[in-house]
C-alpha positions as CSV (number, residue, x, y, z in Angstrom):
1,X,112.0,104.1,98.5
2,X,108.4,105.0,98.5
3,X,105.3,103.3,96.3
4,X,102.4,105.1,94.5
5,X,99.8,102.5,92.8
6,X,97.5,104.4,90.7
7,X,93.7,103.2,90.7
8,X,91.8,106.2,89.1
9,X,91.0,106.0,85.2
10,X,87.6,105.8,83.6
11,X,88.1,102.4,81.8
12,X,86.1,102.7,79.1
13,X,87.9,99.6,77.2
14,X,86.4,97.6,79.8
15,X,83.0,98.4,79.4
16,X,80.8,96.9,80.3
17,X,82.2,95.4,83.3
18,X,83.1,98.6,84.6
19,X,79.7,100.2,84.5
20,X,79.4,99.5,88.1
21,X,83.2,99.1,89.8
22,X,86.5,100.1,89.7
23,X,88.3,98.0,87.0
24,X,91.2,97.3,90.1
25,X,88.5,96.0,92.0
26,X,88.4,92.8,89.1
27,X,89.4,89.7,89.8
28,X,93.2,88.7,88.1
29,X,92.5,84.3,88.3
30,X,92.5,84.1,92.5
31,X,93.0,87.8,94.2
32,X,91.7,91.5,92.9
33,X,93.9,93.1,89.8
34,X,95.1,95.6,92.6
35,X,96.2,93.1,94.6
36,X,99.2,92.4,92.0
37,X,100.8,96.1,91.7
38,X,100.8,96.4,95.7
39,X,102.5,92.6,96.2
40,X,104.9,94.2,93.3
41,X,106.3,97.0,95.6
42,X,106.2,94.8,98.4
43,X,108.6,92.2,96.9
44,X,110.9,95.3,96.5
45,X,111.2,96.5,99.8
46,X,108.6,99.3,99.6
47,X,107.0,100.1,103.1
48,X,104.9,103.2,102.7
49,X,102.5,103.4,100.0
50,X,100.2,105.7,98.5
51,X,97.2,104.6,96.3
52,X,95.8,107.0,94.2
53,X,92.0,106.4,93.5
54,X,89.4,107.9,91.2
55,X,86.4,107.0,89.5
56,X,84.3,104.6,90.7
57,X,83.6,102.1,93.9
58,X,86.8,104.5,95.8
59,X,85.3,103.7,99.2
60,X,85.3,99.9,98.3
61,X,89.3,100.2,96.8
62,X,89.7,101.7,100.5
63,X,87.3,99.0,102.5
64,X,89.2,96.3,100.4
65,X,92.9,97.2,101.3
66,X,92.7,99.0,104.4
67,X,95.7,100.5,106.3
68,X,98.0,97.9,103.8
69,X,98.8,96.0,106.9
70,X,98.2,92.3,105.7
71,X,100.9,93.3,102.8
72,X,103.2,94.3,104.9
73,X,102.9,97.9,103.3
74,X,101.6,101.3,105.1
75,X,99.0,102.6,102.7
76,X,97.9,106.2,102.4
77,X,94.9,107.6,99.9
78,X,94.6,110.9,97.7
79,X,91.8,111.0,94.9
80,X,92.5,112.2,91.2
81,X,89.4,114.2,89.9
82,X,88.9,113.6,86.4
83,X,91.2,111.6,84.1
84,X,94.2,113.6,83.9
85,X,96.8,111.4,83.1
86,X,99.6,109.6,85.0
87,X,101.8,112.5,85.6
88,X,99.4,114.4,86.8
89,X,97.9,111.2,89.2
90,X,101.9,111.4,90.4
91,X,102.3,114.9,91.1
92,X,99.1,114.6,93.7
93,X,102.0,112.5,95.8
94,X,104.4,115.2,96.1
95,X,103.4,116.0,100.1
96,X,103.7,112.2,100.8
97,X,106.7,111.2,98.9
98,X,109.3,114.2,100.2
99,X,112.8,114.0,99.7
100,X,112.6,110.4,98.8
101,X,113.0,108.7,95.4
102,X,110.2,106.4,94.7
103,X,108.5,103.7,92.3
104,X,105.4,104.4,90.4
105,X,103.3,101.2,89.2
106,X,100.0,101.5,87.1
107,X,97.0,99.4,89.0
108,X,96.3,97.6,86.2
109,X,100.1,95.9,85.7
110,X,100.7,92.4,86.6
111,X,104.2,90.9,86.8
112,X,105.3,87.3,86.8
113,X,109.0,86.5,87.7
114,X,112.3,88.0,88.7
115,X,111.9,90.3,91.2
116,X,112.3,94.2,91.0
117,X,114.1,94.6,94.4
118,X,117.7,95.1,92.5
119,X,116.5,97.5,89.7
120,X,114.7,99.5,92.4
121,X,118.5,99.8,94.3
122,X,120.4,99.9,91.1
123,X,118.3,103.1,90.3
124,X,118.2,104.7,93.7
125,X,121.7,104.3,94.0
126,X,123.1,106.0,90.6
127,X,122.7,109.0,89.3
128,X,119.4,108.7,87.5
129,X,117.1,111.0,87.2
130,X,113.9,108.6,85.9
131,X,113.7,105.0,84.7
132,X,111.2,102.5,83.9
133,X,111.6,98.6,82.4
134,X,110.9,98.0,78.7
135,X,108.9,94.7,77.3
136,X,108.3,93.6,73.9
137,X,104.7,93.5,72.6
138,X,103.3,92.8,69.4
139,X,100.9,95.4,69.7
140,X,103.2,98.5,71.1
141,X,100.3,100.8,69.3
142,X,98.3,100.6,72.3
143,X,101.0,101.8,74.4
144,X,104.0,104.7,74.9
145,X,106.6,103.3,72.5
146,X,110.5,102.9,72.7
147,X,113.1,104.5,69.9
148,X,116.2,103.8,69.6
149,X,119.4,104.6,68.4
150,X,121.9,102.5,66.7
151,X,123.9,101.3,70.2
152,X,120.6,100.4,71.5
153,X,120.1,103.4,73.9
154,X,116.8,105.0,74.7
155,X,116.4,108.2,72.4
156,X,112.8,109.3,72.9
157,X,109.3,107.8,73.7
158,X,105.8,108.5,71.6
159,X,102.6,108.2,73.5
160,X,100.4,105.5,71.3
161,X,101.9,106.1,68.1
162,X,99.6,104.9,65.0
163,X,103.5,103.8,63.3
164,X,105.6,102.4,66.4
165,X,109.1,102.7,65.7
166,X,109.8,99.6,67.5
167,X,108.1,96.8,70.0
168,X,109.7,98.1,72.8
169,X,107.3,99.9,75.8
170,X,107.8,101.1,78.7
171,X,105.6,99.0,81.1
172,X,103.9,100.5,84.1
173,X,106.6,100.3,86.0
174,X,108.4,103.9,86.6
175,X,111.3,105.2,89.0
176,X,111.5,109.0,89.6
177,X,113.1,111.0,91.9
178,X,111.2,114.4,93.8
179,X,112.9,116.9,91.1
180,X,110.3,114.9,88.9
181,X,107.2,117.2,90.3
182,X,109.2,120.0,88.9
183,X,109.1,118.5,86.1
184,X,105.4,117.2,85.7
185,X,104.4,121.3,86.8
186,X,105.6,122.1,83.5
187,X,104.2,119.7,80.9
188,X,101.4,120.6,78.7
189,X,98.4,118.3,78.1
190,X,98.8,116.2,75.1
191,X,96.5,115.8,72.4
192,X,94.2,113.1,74.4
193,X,93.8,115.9,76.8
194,X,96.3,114.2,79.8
195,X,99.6,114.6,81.2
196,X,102.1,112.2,79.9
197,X,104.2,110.1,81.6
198,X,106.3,109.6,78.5
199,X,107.1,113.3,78.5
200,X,108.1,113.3,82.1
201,X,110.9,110.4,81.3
202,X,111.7,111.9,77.4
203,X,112.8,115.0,79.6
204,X,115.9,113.0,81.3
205,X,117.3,111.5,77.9
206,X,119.0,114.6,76.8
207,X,121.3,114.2,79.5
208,X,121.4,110.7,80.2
209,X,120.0,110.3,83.3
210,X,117.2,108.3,82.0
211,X,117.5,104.6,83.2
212,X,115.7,102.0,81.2
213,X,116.3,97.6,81.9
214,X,114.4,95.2,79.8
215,X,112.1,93.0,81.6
216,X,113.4,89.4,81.7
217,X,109.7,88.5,83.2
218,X,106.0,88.2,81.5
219,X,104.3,90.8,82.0
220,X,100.7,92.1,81.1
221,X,98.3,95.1,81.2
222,X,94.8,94.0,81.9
223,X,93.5,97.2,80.4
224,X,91.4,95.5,78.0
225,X,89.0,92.4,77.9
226,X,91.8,90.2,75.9
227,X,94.8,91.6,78.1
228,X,92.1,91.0,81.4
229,X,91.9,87.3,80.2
230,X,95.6,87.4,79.4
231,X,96.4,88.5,83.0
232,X,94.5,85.7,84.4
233,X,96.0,83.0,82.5
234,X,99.4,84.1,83.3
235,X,98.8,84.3,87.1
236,X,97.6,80.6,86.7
237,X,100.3,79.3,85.2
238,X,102.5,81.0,87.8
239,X,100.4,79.2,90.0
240,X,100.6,75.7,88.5
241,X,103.8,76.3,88.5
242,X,104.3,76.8,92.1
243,X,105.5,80.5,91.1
244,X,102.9,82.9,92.4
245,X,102.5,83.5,96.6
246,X,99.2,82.2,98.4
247,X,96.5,85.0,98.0
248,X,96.9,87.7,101.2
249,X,94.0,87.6,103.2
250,X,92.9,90.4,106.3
251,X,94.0,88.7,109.6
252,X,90.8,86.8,111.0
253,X,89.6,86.7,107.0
């Protein structure tokens, strides 16, 4: 399985402390946000990554993670123009990812516990088309929301709704297969003017092959100045508590 981490984004809910940087260039408590996604697809199994980059400080995002070596991970660059969305950020990976299913994580997303190298094989090995892991948040306004049916099965998704129809989101955290690009060709911008990821996995639901696992973890965006604090105080408690690895460091740094 191939990685994509997606870096681009104008972060405008950071302001100011994005005039001057790329918001995955901020520090999360000990190490740079980007840092987290990356050690993510590592923990899976991932060995060839691409990092999709955009707006500002691109050449430092580069300087700062190199060739991916000291993760372990084979790193690769492409550059989003614009802020397009994440399906569109995806379908600039098609060359790179091939024949090969792969896992999609947002920059931005920092996870704290069991590890994703099971899901990632659970998906890869069935007959899924898409899937992503759903969290409960008391704020799913912000974010694509979950409905449901009566048994509990994923029926659709709603891109920021202003009246959630539950607490469930899909995190940052998305499996696709390459039939997906055919997919994300066809969408239509939404009304913010991007290409939605929820559309890409609403289009597998229809006939099941959407695969969706609640995430047993804590999780956080850091999208925002509260969820930026929020991300910090959770990688220090997973600290304190002996969870989180030693910060990687360049060889000779």
């Amino acid at each position: 399985m191939k990685g994509i981490v997606l870096a681009g984004g104008t972060a405008t809910r950071l302001f100011p402390l994005t005039i001057v940087t790329n918001k995955h260039l901020l520090p999360i408590y000990d190490r740079p946000m980007i840092y987290y996604p990356i050690e993510t697809l590592a923990s899976m199994g991932v060995r060839e990554a691409m990092v999709i980059v955009g707006g500002k400080s691109v050449g430092d995002v580069v300087e700062l993670l190199g060739d991916g070596a000291h993760f372990g991970i084979q790193l690769t660059y492409r550059y989003q123009e614009g802020a397009k969305g994440i399906a569109h950020a995806i379908g600039l990976a098609r060359d790179f990812v091939g024949d090969e299913a792969f896992c999609c994580i947002l920059g931005d997303n920092i996870l704290r516990g069991p590890g994703l190298a099971d899901v990632a094989r659970e998906f890869e090995s069935g007959p899924h088309g898409a899937g992503t892991l759903l969290y409960r948040v008391p704020d799913p306004e912000r974010f694509g929301v979950a409905e449901l049916d009566e048994s509990g099965r994923v029926i659709g998704f709603e891109e920021k709704p202003q009246h959630p129809k539950s607490d469930l989101i899909p995190i940052g955290v998305y499996f696709l297969r390459p039939d997906a690009f055919g997919v994300i060709e066809h969408l239509a911008p939404s009304g913010r003017g991007e290409f939605e990821i929820t559309d890409v996995l609403n289009h597998y639901i229809p006939d099941r092959r959407l695969f969706t696992r609640i995430y047993e973890g804590h999780w956080t965006d850091a999208g925002t100045v509260p969820s930026l604090l929020r991300a910090a105080e959770l990688a220090r408690d997973d600290d304190l508590a002996g969870r989180l690895a030693p910060p990687v460091v360049r060889p000779g740094g």
